[in-house]
C-alpha positions as CSV (number, residue, x, y, z in Angstrom):
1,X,80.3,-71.5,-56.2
2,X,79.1,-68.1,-57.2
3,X,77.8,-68.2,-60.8
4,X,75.5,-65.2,-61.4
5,X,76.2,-61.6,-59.5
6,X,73.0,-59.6,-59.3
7,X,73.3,-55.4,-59.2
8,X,71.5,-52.5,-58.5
9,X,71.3,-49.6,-60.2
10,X,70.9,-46.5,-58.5
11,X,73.5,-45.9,-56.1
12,X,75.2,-48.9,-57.0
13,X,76.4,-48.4,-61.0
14,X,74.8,-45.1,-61.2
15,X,74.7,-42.2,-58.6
16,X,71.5,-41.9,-56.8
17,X,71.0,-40.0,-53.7
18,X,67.3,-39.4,-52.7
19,X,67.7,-36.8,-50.2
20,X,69.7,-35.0,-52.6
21,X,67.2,-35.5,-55.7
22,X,64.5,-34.5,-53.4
23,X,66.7,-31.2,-52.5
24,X,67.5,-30.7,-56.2
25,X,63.6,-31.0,-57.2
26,X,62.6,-28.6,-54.1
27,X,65.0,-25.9,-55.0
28,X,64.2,-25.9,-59.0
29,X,60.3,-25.6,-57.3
30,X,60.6,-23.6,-54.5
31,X,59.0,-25.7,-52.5
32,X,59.7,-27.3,-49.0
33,X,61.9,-30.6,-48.9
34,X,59.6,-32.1,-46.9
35,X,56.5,-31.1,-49.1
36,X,58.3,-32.3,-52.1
37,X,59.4,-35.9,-50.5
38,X,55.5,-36.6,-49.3
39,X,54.4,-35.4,-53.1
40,X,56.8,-37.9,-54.7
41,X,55.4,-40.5,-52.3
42,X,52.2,-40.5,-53.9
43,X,52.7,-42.6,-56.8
44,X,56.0,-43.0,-57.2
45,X,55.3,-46.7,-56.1
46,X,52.7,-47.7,-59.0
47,X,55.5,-46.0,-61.1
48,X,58.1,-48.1,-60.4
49,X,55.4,-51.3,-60.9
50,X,54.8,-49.8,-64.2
51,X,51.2,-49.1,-63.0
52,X,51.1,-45.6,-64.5
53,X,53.2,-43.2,-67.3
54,X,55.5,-40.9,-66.3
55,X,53.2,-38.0,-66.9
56,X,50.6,-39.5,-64.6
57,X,53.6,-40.0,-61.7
58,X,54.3,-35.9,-62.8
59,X,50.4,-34.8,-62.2
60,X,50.0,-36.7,-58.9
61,X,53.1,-35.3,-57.9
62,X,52.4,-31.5,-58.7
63,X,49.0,-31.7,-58.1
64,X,50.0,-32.6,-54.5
65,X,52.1,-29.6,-54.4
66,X,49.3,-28.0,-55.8
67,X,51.3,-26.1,-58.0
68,X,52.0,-26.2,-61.9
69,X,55.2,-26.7,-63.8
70,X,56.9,-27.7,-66.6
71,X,57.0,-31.2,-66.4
72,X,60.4,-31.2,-69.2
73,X,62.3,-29.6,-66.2
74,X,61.3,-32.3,-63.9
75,X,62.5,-35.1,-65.9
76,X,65.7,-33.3,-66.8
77,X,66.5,-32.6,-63.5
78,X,65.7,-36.5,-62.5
79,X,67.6,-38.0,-65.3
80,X,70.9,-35.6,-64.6
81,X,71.1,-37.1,-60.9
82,X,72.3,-40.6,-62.3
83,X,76.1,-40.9,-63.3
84,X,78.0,-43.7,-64.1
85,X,80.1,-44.9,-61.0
86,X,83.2,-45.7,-62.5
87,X,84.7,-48.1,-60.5
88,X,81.5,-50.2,-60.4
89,X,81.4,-50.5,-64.1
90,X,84.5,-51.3,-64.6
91,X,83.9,-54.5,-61.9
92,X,81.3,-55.0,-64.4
93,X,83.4,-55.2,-67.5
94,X,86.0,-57.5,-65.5
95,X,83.1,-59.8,-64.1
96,X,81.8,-60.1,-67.9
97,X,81.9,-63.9,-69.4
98,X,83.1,-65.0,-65.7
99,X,79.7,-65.3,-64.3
100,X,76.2,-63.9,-65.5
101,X,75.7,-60.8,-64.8
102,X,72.1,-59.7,-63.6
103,X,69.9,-56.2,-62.6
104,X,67.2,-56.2,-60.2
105,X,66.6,-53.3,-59.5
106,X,63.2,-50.7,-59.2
107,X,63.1,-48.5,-61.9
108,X,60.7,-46.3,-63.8
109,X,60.6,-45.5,-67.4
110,X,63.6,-43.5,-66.4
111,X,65.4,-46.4,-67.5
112,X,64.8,-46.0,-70.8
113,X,66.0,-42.6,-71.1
114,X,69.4,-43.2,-69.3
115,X,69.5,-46.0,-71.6
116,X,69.9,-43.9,-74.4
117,X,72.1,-42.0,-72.9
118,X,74.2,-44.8,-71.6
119,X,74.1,-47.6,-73.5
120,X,74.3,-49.9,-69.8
121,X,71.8,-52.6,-70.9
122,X,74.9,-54.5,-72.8
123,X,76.5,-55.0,-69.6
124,X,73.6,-57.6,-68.2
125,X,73.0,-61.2,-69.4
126,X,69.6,-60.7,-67.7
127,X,67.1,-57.8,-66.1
128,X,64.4,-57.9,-63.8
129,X,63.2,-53.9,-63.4
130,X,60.0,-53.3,-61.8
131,X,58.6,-51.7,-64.1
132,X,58.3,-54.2,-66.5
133,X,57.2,-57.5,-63.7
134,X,55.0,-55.3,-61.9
135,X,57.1,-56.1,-58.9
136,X,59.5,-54.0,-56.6
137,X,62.0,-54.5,-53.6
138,X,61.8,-55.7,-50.9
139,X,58.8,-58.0,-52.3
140,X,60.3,-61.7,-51.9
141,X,58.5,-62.1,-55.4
142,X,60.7,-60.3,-57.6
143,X,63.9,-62.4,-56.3
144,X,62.5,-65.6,-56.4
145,X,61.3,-64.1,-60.1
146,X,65.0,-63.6,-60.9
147,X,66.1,-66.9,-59.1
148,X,64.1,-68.7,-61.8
149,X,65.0,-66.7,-64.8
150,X,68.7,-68.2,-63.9
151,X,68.1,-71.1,-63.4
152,X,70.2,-71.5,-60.8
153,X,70.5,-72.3,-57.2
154,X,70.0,-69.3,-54.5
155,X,72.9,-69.6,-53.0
156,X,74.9,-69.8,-55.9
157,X,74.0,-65.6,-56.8
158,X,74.9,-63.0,-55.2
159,X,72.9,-59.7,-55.0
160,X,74.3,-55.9,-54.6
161,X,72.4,-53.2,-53.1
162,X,73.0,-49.7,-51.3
163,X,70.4,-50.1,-49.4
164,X,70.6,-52.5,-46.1
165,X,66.4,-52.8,-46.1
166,X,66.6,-55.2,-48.5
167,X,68.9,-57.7,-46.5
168,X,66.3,-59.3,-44.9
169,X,64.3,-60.3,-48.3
170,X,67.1,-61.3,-50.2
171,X,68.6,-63.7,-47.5
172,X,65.3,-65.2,-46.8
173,X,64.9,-66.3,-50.3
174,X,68.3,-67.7,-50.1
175,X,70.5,-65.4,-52.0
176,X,74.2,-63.9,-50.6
177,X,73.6,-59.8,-50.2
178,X,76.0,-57.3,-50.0
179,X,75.6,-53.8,-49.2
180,X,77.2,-51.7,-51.1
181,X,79.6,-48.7,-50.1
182,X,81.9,-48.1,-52.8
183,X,83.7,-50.1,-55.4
184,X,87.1,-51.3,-54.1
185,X,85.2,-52.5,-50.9
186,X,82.8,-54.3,-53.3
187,X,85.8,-55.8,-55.2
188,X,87.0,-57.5,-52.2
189,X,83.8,-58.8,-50.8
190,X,83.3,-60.1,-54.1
191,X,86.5,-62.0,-53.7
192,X,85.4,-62.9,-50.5
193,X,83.1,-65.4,-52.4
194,X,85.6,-67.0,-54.6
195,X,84.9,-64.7,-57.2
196,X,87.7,-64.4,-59.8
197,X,88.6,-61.1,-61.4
């Protein structure tokens, strides 16, 4: 029996599209894609760990480019590339007080900000965000970090993710994975499980 249903964030209750943020951020610089991908390679990793402030990710970043800019813009232009997905929230708000509700997911102090804007946090029972464990997907260590906050068995949660690579992690510490694609395919996977709306 499924008792707690783990989500994403980006890309799975909130729009998130690399390739396109990556675009967005290269147009506003006029800069290459490609340049601009490799730039936010640099530390975007020890951002999501919470390793290093946002201004820090932004200096690497530029500095890489090796070019100046307003670093206001950049975070502007990050934080207006996550929308709510509709239909995922609302599987949200019918899941809520049926099972617990969980976030894993790797996030920056970005969070915080869409927070604010959002007000998304009330949604969860619990969160694990990178940021804040110092630990990120695919690491087996931030699952089996969330199987314990629980307190439940692995195979009694069920975690939700856009992206496939972390399959492989999340089935080896024992917990169901679904890929996500949209909402009303989500809703029947979901039911799939046994889970009741």
């Amino acid at each position: 029996m499924i008792k707690v249903i783990a989500f994403d964030f980006g890309g799975v209750i909130y729009t998130y599209n690399h390739d396109i943020l990556m675009k967005d951020v290269a147009r506003e610089l006029k800069q290459q894609v490609r340049a601009v991908t490799n730039a936010w390679k640099v530390k975007i990793k020890d951002y999501e760990r919470g390793k290093i402030s946002e201004d820090e990710f932004w200096t690497a970043f530029l500095r890489k480019l090796n070019i100046n800019y307003d670093k206001k813009i950049l975070h502007q232009i990050t934080i207006r590339h996550f929308k709510p997905i509709t239909g995922s929230l609302k599987i949200l708000a019918d899941l809520k007080d049926k099972v617990v509700i969980g976030l894993i997911s790797n996030q920056t102090s970005w969070i915080e900000d869409l927070e604010r804007k959002y007000k998304f946090k009330k949604l969860f029972d619990m969160l694990v965000i990178s940021k804040d464990v110092s630990l990120r997907k695919p690491s087996k260590s931030i699952f089996k970090l969330f199987i314990k906050k629980t307190k439940v068995k692995p195979n009694e949660i069920i975690f939700i993710d856009d992206s496939f690579n972390y399959k492989d992690a999340t089935e080896s510490v024992g917990i169901n994975f679904i890929h996500f694609q949209n909402s009303k395919k989500l809703k029947n996977e979901l039911k799939s499980y046994g889970v009741k709306f």
